[in-house]
C-alpha positions, 0 to 999 in steps of 0.5 A: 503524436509521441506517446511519453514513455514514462521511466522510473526516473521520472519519479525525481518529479513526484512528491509523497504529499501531493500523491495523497492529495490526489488520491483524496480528489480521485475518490470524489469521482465515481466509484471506479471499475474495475477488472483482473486476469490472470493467464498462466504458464506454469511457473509463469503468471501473466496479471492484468488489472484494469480500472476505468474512473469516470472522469479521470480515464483508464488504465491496463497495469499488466505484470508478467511473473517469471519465477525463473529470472532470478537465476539468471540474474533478472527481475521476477516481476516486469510490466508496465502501465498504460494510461488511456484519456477519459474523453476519447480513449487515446493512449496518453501513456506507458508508465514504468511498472515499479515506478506506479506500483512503487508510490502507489504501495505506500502512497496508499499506506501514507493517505490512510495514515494521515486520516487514521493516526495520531498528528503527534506520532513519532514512533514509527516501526516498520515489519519487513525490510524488503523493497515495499519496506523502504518505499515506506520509510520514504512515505512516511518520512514526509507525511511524519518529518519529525517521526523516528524510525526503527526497522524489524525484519525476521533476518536481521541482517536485512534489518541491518541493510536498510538501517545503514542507508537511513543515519538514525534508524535503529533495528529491533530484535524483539517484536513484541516490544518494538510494537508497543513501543510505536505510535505507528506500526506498518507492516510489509511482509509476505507472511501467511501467519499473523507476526502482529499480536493483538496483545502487544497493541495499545491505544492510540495506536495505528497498525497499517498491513499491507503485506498480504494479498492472497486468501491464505495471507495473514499479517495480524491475528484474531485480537488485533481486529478486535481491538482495532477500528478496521478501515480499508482503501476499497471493499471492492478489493479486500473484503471477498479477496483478501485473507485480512479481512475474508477470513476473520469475516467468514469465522465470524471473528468480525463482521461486516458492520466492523469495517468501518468505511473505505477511501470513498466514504470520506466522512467516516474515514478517520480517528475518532479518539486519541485512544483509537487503536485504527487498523488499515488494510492497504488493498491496493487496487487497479484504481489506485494504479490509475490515479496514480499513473495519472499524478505521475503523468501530470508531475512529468508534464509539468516537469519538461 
């Protein structure tokens, strides 16, 4: 049998809105397993995430981080994902790494804010104009059709460069303002230090933090979390793991009771009032890769 090899132009047969819903089916299935490893060889990581979701199957998303690439003009990150059937273990799939991990970074984002934010939401700032960042212009385009975007990046010039591949996306020079101006606020940054004040937040808002992944990341303060209803994709992957949420967690900023539910508990995943501001941290764990790789492989069958 010939194992599909997947590419990243396969993705011209995928679309955001049914990403989302599979995601929502994948989280009716039992909790997933799910694994990490890490090897290294300094300055070079070698990242295994493995997920096992009874009844949709299994997946291996190995990324291997060479630091030195970029000087000879090569990606940092590469890998793939493999995808094995949940009825007798056989490899179904390889899956390009950039492809899965591309609409599972800002599917997960998208999910959560069709639940979490306002219907009529037309504002829509992005924080971080990197790859991450216009992956989320995409997302978000379909999930919010009639929504304007504005785009605000600690270099302006970047700012600037994914403005001008979008005909009526504005850059913002001043933070502050541009978050009180949003409906929704999604940011994608590599910060350690909070760039979201609580302070500039409003009601009625949503705030989607993706950027950090490390226990010493931070993309909003102290008072963000307070103000917000804190919802995330997975405790499994963000309560022990991430600075977001681990954190203000152990200072006692917030506690545990605070976080209000995860993509499983799908009754008490949403706004509860126009005024809510909702906060969403976008973990982003191998079982997302899973039932992601699984939609992408379904679109590509149904494709050919």
């Amino acid at each position: 049998m010939t194992i599909p090899i997947i590419p990243f132009t396969a993705e011209a047969h995928l679309d955001w809105r049914a990403l989302t819903q599979a995601l929502t089916r994948g989280h009716t299935l039992p909790r997933a397993e799910i694994a990490d490893t890490f090897l290294y060889r300094t300055p070079d990581t070698l990242l295994n995430r493995a997920a096992w979701i009874d009844g949709l199957g299994v997946a291996v998303k190995s990324a291997t981080i060479f630091p030195g690439n970029a000087q000879a003009g090569k990606p940092v990150v590469n890998g793939g994902v493999t995808l094995y059937s949940d009825r007798d273990g056989m490899l179904e799939a390889i899956v390009d790494f950039h492809l899965v991990t591309k609409w599972k970074t800002a599917g997960d984002s998208l999910c959560a804010a069709l639940r979490l934010a306002r219907p009529d939401s037309r504002r829509i700032l992005i924080v971080g104009a990197g790859t991450v960042g216009r992956s989320l212009r995409e997302a978000y385009a379909s999930g919010f059709p009639d929504a304007e975007f504005t785009i605000w990046n600690r270099s302006r010039a970047g700012a600037e460069a994914l403005a001008a591949d979008w005909p009526g996306m504005t850059v913002a020079d001043d933070l502050a303002q541009a978050v009180s101006q949003a409906d929704i606020i999604t940011c994608a940054t590599m910060s350690t230090e909070p760039v979201i004040k609580g302070d500039w937040l409003r009601p009625g808002q949503h705030l989607d933090l993706i950027g950090a992944y490390r226990p010493d990341m931070r993309e909003a303060d102290d008072t963000a979390l307070r103000r917000a209803r804190i919802f995330v994709d997975s405790y499994d992957t963000t309560v022990g793991h991430i600075g977001e949420i681990k954190d203000p967690l152990a200072r006692g900023v917030i506690a545990r009771q605070d976080i209000l539910a995860d993509y499983y508990e799908a009754g008490k995943f949403a706004r509860s009032s126009d005024d809510d501001i909702t906060l969403f941290k976008n973990g982003g764990g191998a079982h997302l890769d899973l039932m992601t790789s699984r939609y992408i492989l379904d679109a590509w069958r149904a494709a050919q």
